[in-house]
C-alpha positions as CSV (number, residue, x, y, z in Angstrom):
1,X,70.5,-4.8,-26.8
2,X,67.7,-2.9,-28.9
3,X,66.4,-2.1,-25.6
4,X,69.2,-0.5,-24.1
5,X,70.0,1.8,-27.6
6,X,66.2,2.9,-27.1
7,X,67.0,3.8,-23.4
8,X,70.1,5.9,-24.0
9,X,68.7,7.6,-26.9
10,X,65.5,8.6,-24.8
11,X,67.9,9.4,-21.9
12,X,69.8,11.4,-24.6
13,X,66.6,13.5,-25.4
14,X,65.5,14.4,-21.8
15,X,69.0,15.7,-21.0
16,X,69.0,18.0,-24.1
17,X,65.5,19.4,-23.4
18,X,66.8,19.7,-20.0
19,X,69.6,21.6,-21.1
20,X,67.3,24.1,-23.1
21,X,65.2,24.4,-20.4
22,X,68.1,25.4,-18.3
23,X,69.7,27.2,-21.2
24,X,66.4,29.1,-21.4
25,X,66.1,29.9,-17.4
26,X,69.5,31.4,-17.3
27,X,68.8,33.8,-20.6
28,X,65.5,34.8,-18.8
29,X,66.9,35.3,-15.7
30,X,69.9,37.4,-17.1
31,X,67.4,39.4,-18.8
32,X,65.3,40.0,-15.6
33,X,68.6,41.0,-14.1
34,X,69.9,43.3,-16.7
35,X,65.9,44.5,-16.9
36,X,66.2,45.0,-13.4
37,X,69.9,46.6,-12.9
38,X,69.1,49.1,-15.9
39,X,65.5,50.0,-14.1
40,X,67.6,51.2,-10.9
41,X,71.0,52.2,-11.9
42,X,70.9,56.4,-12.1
43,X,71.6,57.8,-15.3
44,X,74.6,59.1,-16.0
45,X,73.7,61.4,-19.2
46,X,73.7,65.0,-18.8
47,X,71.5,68.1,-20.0
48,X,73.7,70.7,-22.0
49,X,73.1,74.1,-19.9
50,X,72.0,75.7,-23.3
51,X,69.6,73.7,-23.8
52,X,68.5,74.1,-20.3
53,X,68.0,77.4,-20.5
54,X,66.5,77.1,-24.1
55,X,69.2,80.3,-25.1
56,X,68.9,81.8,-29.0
57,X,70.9,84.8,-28.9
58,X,74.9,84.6,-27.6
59,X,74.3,88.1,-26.4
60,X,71.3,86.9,-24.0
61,X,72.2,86.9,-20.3
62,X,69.8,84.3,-18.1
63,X,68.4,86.3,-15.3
64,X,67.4,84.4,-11.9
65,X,65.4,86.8,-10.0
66,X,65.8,85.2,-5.9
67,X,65.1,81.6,-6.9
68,X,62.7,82.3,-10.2
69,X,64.0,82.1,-13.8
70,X,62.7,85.0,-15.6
71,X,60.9,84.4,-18.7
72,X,62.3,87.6,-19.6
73,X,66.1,88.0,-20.8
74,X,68.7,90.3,-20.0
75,X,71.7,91.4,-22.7
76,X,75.4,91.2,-22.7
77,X,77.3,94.5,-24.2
78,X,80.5,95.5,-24.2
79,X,81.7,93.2,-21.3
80,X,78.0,94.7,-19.0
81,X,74.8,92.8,-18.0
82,X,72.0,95.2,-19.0
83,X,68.9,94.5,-17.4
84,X,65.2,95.3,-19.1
85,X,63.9,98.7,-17.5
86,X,60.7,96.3,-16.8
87,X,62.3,94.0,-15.0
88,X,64.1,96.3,-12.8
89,X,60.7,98.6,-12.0
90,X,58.3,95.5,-11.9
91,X,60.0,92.4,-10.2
92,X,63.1,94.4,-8.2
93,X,60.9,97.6,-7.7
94,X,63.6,100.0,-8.7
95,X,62.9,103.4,-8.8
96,X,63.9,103.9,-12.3
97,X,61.3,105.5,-14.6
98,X,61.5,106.3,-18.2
99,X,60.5,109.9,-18.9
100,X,59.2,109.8,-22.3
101,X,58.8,114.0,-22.8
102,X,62.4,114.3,-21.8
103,X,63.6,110.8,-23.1
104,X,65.5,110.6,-20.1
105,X,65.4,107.8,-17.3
106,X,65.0,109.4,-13.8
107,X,66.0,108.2,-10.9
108,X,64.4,109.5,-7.6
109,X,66.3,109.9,-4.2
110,X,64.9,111.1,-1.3
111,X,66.2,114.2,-2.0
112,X,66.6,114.6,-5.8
113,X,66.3,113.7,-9.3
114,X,69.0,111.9,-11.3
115,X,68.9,112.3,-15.0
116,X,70.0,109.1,-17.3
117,X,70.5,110.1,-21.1
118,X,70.4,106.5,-23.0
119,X,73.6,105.6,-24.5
120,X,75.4,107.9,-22.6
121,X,78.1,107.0,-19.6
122,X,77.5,110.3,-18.0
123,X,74.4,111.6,-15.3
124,X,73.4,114.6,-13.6
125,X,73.1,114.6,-9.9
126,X,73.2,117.4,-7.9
127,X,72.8,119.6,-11.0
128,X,76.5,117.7,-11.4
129,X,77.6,115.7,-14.4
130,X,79.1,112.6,-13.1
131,X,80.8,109.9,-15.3
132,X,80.6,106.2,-15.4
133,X,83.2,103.8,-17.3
134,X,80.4,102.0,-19.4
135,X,77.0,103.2,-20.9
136,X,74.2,103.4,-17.9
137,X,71.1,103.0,-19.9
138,X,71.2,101.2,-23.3
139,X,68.8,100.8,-26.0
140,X,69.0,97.4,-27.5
141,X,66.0,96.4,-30.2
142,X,63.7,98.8,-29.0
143,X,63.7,98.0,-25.3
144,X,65.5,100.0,-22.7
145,X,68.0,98.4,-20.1
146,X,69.9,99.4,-17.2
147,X,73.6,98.7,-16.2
148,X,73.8,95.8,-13.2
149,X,76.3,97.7,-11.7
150,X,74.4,100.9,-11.6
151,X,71.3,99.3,-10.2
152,X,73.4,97.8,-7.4
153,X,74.8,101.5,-6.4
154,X,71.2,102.6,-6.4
155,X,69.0,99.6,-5.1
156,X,69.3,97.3,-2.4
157,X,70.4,94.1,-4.4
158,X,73.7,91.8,-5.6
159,X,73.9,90.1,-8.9
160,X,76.1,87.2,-9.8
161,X,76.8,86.4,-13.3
162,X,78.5,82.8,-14.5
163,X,79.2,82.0,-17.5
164,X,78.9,79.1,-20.1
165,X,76.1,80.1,-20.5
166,X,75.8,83.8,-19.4
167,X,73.1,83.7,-16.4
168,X,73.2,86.6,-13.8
169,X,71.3,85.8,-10.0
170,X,70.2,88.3,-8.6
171,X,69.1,89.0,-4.8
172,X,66.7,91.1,-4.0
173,X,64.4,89.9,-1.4
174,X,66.4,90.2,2.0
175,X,65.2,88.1,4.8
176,X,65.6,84.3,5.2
177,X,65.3,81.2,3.1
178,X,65.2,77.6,3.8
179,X,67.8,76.0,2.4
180,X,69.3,72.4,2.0
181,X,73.2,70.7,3.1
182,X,74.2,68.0,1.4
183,X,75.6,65.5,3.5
184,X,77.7,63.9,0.3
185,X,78.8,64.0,-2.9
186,X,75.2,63.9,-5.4
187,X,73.8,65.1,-8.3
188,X,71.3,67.5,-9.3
189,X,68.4,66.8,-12.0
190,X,66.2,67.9,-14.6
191,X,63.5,66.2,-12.9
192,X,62.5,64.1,-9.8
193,X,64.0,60.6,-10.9
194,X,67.1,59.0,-11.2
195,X,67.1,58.7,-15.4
196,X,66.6,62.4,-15.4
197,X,69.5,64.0,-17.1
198,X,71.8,65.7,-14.8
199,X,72.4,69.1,-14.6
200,X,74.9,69.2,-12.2
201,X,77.2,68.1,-9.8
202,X,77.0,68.8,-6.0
203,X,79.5,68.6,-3.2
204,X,78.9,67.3,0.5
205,X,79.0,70.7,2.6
206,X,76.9,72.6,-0.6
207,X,74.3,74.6,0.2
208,X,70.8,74.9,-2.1
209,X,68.0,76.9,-1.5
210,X,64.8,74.8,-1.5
211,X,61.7,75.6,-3.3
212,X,59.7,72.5,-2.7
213,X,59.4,69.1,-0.9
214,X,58.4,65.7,-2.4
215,X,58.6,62.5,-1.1
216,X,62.2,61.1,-1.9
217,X,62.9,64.2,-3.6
218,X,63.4,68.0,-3.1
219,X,63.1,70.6,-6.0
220,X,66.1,73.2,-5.3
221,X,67.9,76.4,-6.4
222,X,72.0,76.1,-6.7
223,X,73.7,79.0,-6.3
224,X,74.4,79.5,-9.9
225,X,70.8,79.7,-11.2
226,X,69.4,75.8,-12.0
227,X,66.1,75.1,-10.8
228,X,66.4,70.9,-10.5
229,X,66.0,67.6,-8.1
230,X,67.9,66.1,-5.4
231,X,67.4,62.6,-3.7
232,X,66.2,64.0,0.1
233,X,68.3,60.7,1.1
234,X,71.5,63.2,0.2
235,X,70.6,66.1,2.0
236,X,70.1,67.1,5.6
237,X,66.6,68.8,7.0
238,X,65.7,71.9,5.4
239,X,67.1,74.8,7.9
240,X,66.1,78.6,8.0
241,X,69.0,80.6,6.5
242,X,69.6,84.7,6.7
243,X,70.2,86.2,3.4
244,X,72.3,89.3,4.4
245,X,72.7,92.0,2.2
246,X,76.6,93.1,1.8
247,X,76.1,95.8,-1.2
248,X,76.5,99.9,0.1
249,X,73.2,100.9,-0.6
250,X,70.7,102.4,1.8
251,X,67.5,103.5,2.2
252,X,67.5,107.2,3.6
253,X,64.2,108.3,3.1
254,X,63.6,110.5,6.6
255,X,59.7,110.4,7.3
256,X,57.7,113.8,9.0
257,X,55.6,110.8,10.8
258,X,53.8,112.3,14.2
259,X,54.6,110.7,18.0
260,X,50.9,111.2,18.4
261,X,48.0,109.3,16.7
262,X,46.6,111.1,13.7
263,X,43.2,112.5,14.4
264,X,41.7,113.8,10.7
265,X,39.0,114.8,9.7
266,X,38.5,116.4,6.2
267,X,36.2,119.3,5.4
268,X,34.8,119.9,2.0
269,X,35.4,123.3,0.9
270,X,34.1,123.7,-2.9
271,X,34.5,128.2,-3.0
272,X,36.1,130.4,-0.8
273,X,32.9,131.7,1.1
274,X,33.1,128.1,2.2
275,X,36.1,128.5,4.0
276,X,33.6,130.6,6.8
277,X,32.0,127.7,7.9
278,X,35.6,126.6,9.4
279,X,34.4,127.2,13.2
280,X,31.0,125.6,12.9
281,X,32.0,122.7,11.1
282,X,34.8,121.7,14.0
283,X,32.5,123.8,17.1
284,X,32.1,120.0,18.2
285,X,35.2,118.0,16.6
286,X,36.8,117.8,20.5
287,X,40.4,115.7,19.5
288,X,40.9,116.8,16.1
289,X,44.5,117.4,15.4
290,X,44.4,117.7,11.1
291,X,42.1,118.7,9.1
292,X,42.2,118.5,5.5
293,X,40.2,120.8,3.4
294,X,39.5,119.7,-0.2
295,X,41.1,123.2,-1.7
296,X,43.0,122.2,-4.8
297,X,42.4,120.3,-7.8
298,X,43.8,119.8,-11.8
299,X,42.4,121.8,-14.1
300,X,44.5,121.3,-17.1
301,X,46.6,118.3,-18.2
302,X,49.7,120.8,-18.0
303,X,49.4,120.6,-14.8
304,X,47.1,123.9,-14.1
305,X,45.6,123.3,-10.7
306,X,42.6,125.8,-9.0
307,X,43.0,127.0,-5.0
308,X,40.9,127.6,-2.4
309,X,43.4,128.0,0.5
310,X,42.8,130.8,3.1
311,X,45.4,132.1,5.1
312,X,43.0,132.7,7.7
313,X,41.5,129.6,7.7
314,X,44.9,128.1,8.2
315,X,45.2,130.6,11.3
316,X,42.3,129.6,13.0
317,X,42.9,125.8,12.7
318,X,46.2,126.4,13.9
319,X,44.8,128.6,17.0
320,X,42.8,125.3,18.0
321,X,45.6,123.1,17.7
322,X,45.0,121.4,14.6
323,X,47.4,121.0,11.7
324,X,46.1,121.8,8.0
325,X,47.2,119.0,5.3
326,X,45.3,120.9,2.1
327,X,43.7,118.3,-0.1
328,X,44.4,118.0,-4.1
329,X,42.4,115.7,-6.2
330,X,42.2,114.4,-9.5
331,X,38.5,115.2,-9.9
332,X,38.0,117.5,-13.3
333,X,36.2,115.5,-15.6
334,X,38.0,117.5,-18.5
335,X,41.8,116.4,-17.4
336,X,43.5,113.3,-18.4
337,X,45.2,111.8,-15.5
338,X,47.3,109.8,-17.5
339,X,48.6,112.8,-19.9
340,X,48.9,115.0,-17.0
341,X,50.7,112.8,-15.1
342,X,53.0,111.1,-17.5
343,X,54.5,114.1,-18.5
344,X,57.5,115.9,-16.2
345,X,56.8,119.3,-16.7
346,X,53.3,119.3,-15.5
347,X,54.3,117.0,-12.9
348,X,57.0,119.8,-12.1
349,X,54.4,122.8,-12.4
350,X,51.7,120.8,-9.4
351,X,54.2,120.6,-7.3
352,X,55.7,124.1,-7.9
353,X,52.0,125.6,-7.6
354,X,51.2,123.4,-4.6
355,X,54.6,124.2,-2.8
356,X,53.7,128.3,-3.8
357,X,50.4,128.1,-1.9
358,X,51.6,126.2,1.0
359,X,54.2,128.6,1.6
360,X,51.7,131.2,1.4
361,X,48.9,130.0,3.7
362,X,51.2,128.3,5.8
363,X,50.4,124.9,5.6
364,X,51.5,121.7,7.5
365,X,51.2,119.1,5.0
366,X,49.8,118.0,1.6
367,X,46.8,115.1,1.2
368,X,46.7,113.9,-2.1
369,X,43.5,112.3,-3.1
370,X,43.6,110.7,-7.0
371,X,40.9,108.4,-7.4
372,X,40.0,106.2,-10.4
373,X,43.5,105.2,-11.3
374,X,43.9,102.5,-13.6
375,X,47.3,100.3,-14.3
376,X,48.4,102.7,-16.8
377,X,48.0,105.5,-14.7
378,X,49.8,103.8,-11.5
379,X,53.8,104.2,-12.4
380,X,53.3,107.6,-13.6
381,X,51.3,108.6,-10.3
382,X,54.3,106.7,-8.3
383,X,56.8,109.4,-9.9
384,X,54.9,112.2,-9.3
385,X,54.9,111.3,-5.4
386,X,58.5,110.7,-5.5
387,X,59.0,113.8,-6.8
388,X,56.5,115.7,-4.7
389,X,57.7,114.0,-1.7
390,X,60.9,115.5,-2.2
391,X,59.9,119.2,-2.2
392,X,57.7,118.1,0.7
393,X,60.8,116.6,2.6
394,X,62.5,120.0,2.1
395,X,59.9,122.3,3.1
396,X,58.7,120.3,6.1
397,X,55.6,119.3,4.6
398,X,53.6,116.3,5.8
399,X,52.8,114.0,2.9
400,X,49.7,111.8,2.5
401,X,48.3,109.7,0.6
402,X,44.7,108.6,0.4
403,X,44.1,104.8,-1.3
404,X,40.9,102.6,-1.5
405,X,40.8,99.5,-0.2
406,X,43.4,96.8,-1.5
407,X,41.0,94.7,-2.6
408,X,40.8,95.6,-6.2
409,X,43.8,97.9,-6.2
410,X,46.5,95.6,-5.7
411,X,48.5,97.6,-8.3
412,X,48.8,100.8,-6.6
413,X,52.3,99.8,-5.0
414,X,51.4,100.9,-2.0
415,X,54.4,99.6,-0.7
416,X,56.2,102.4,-2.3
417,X,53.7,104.7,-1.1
418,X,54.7,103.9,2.3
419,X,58.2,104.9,1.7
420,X,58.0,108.0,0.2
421,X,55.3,109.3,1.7
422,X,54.4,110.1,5.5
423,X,51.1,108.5,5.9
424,X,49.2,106.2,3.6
425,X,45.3,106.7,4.0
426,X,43.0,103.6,3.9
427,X,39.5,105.2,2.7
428,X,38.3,102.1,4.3
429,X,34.5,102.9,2.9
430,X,32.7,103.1,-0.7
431,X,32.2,98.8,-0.2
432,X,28.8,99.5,-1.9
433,X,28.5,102.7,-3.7
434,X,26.7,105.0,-6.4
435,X,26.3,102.6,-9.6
436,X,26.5,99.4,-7.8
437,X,24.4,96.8,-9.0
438,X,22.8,95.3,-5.5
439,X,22.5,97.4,-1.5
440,X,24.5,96.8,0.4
441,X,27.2,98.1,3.3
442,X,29.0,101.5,2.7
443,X,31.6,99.9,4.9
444,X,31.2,96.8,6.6
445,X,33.6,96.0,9.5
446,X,35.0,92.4,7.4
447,X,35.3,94.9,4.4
448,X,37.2,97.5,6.5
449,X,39.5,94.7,8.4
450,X,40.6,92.7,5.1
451,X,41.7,96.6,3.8
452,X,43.6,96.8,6.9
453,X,45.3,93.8,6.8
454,X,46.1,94.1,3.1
455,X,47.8,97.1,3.6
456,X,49.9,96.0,6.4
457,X,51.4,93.8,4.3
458,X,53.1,96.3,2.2
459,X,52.6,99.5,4.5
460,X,54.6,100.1,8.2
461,X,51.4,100.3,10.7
462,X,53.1,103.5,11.7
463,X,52.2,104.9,8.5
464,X,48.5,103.8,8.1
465,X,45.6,105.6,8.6
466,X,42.2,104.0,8.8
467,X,39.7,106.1,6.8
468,X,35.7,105.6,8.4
469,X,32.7,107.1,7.0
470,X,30.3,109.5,8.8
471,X,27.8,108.6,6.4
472,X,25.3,105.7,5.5
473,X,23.0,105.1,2.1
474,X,19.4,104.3,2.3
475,X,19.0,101.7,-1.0
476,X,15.8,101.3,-2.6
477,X,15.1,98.2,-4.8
478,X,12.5,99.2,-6.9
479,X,9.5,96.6,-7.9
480,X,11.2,97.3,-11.5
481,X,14.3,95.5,-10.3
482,X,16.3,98.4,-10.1
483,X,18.7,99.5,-7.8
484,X,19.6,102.6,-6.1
485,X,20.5,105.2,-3.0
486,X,20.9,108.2,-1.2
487,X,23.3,109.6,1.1
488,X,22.7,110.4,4.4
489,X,24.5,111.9,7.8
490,X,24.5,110.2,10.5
491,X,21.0,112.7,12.4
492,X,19.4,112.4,8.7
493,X,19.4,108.4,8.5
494,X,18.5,107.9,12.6
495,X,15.9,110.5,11.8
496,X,14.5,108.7,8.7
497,X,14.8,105.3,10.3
498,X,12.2,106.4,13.0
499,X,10.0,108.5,11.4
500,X,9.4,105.2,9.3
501,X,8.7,103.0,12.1
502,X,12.0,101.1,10.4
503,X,12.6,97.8,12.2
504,X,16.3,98.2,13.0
505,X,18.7,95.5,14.9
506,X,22.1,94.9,15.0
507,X,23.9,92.7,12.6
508,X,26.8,91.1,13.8
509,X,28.0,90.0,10.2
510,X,28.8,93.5,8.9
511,X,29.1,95.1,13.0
512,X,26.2,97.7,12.0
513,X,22.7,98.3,12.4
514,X,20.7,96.9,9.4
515,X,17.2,98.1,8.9
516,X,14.2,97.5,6.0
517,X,11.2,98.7,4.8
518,X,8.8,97.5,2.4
519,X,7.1,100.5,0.7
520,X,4.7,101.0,-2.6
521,X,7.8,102.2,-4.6
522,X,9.8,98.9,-3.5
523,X,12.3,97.9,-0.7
524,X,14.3,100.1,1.3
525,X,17.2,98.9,3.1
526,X,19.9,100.6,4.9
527,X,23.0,99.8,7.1
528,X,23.5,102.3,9.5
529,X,26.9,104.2,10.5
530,X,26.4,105.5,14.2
531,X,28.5,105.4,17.2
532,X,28.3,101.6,18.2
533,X,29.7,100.8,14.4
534,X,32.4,103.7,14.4
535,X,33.8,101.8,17.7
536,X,34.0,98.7,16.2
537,X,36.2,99.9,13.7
538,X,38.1,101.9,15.5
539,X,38.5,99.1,17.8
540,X,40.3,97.3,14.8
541,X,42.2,100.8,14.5
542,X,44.0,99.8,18.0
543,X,44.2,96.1,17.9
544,X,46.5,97.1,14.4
545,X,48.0,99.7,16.1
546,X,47.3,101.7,13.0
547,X,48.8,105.8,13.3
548,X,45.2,106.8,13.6
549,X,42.0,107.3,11.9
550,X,40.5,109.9,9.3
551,X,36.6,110.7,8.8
552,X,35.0,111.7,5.8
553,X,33.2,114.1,5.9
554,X,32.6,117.2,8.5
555,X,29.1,117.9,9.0
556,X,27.8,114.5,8.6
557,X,28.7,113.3,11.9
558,X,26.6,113.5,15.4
559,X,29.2,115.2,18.0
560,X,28.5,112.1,20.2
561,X,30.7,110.5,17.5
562,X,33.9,112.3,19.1
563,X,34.2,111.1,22.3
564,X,34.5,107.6,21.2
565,X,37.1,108.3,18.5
566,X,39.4,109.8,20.7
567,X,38.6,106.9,23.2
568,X,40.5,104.8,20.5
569,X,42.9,107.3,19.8
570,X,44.9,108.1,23.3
């Protein structure tokens, strides 16, 4: 009997540890369910759009510039979006520009000025007032800003505004996108994960604009401005969509562009008795059909400028079938380009003393040549073309525009250049120049291309002229360690080159004859600019099929260069 009590009650023990034990198991494995259901079910908490967008001030307006969120805000007034003057003349490249001797904003057309007067619902075109129902330019906390709808009559773009919060898109690049379908109902997120907080909701048959791929998910745009995630497993492939412009405005800037390539060559002329050696300096330029004398220049920073042009000069480059595009540069040492150019009325009195001596020599066109300009400089430069393009454009008056490379100049907005003005020069030399630190090329042929290319990308090739040099610079490094050089024609280098038994051969890395010398005084190098370099960059000239090509300077060429230019230029 005892026995048996001791086997129930043992019995009795193993089934309640048993029971624990299973008791246990099903806790831990509802855990490791729960664990595992809460790891992979989405979240269903949402971001508030406020807080999105990080807003402070009710009377801030998101901007989405294409498929960016700008750092910078625009404002809400009196029912308007205003957007910041820098916005609309940096990012959307409006023409806009604040006048700041006038405080006026102008606005440049292809054939006139239009005068803005801040706080004000009324403009002058046309020498017209013309009225607005809301203020055009408003000045909010010290910054300037610019009506929406006014920028849309006046630039090719579309804004959108939504609200809750107040976010405006706005399209300005016109072309195509890739964008996304969804295939059925999903969500967009902050992030790329499923316990991201959602933004917002999507449709099947919604269209985003996709800004990058990842492996399960793609980072898109929504048409309303959020920048967020969606599961690719939602979506159909990305596809190439057109973004077609629907607004009224249009580009009607008319261009005095040649059918013929552009043969130029300029001439420096530095005094009138100069202006004689007009027949010896072209007696062998066979295929010129521009020259370019370097006859005007500022002389005062309101706006002064000196002239060398000669009627008869003009005459007898006419009588050999050549145009005459006078040349006006920033050179004086004792003007301020900024000062000169920032302010409009000696903007106004260039152009009115440029257009005066064009009328009386008879000139074909206007060559500007400002050098040295720094960021500052740029948009006040940009405005004076504008403006001088238009008295060009009405008194049949060929504009160009001389650049450097692109290289370090990326801020010249050369695109603009190329829309207001007729040609845009490359001055596709100076690669190694007075004050540089080590010899080198005054233009070799990778230098030259990479200008080419660069321009192309914001310049029509119709409009681009390939400046080459006639010229070359023998460099001496000195036993001291320093470095420098002398200019030389084309006949003064080859001359040098023998005379001191120079070993010369042709290097294929820059396309140009390289020579040396080792002397008492140091080492002389030089890369040469001859015939066999000229072609190869005037080969480049028609695989671009740039508008032509422009030498600098008359006088240091050898006539043989000629016949190969025009070769290139048929």
């Amino acid at each position: 009997m005892a026995k048996r009590r001791r086997r129930r009650r043992r019995n009795s023990q193993l089934m309640a540890v048993l029971v624990v034990l299973l008791l246990v198991l099903v806790v831990g494995a509802a855990g490791v369910i729960t664990a595992y259901i809460k790891k992979y079910t989405p979240s269903d908490a949402r971001m508030a759009l406020k807080d999105y967008y990080q807003i402070q001030d009710e009377n801030d307006v998101v901007l989405i510039l294409q498929d960016k969120i700008s750092e910078i805000r625009g404002k809400l007034a009196d029912g308007m979006v205003y957007v910041p003057y820098e916005v609309v003349t940096g990012t959307l490249g409006g023409r806009f520009y604040w006048d700041e001797e006038s405080q006026k904003m102008l606005y440049a057309t292809s054939e006139e000025i239009l005068e803005l007067e801040p706080e004000s619902s009324s403009y002058v075109c046309n020498q017209e007032n013309r009225e607005k129902e809301y203020k055009i330019v408003r000045e909010i906390d010290g910054e300037r800003y610019l009506a929406l709808d006014f920028l849309e009559e006046y630039m090719q773009i579309q804004g959108t505004t939504y609200e809750k919060p107040a976010r405006t898109v706005i399209t300005y690049q016109w072309g195509t996108a890739k964008t996304l379908t969804a295939r059925e109902d999903t969500v967009v997120r902050y992030q790329g994960g499923i316990k991201s907080p959602i933004l917002c909701d999507v449709k099947a048959g919604d269209s985003l604009t996709l800004l990058e791929e990842l492996e399960n998910w793609s980072r898109v745009m929504t048409k309303d401005g959020l920048d967020g995630y969606v599961e690719k497993k939602h979506m159909d492939k990305p596809q190439e969509t057109a973004l077609v412009y629907e607004g009224s405005y249009e580009e009607n800037y008319t261009s005095l562009t040649r059918d013929h390539k552009i043969n130029l060559a300029w001439h420096q002329v530095t005094s009138e008795a100069a202006n004689e050696t007009f027949e010896d300096a072209v007696k062998d330029a066979a295929g010129v059909n521009v020259i370019s004398p370097t006859w005007f220049s500022i002389t005062g920073n309101e706006g002064t400028i000196s002239s060398l042009a000669s009627a008869d000069y003009v005459s007898k480059a006419h009588a050999k079938g050549m145009e005459v595009w006078g040349l006006i540069d920033n050179f004086n040492e004792n003007i301020s380009t900024l000062e000169t150019l920032s302010a409009r009325t000696s903007r106004a009195h260039i152009i009115e003393k440029l257009l005066q001596e064009a009328q009386r020599v008879d000139l074909d066109g206007i060559n500007v040549d400002f050098e040295a300009l720094t960021e500052e400089e740029v948009p006040h430069f940009i405005q004076f073309l504008r403006e001088l393009s238009i008295t060009c454009r009405a008194n049949n008056l060929v504009l160009s525009i001389d650049n450097p490379v692109p290289q370090y100049t990326a801020f010249y907005n050369r695109k603009e250049q190329g829309i207001i003005g007729d040609y845009v020069i490359i001055m596709g030399y100076d690669e190694h120049t007075i004050g540089s630190l080590e010899a080198g090329s005054v233009a070799s042929l990778p230098f030259v291309e990479e200008g080419i290319r660069l321009t192309l990308e914001e310049v029509p090739k119709e409009k681009v002229i390939n400046g080459v040099p006639f010229y070359t610079r023998l460099w001496t490094e000195a036993n001291n360690g320093t470095v420098s050089s002398k200019v030389m024609g084309m006949e003064e280098a080859s001359q040098y080159t023998s005379e001191k038994g120079m070993d010369v051969y042709w290097n294929k890395e820059v396309s140009q004859n390289y020579g040396e010398l080792q002397t008492e005084n140091g080492l002389e190098r030089i890369w040469l600019e001859d015939e066999k370099s000229l072609e190869a960059k005037l080969q480049l000239i028609k695989e671009y099929e740039l508008a032509g090509c422009a030498a600098w300077k008359l006088g240091f060429e050898r006539a043989d260069v000629w016949p190969v230019i025009n070769q290139y230029l048929q």
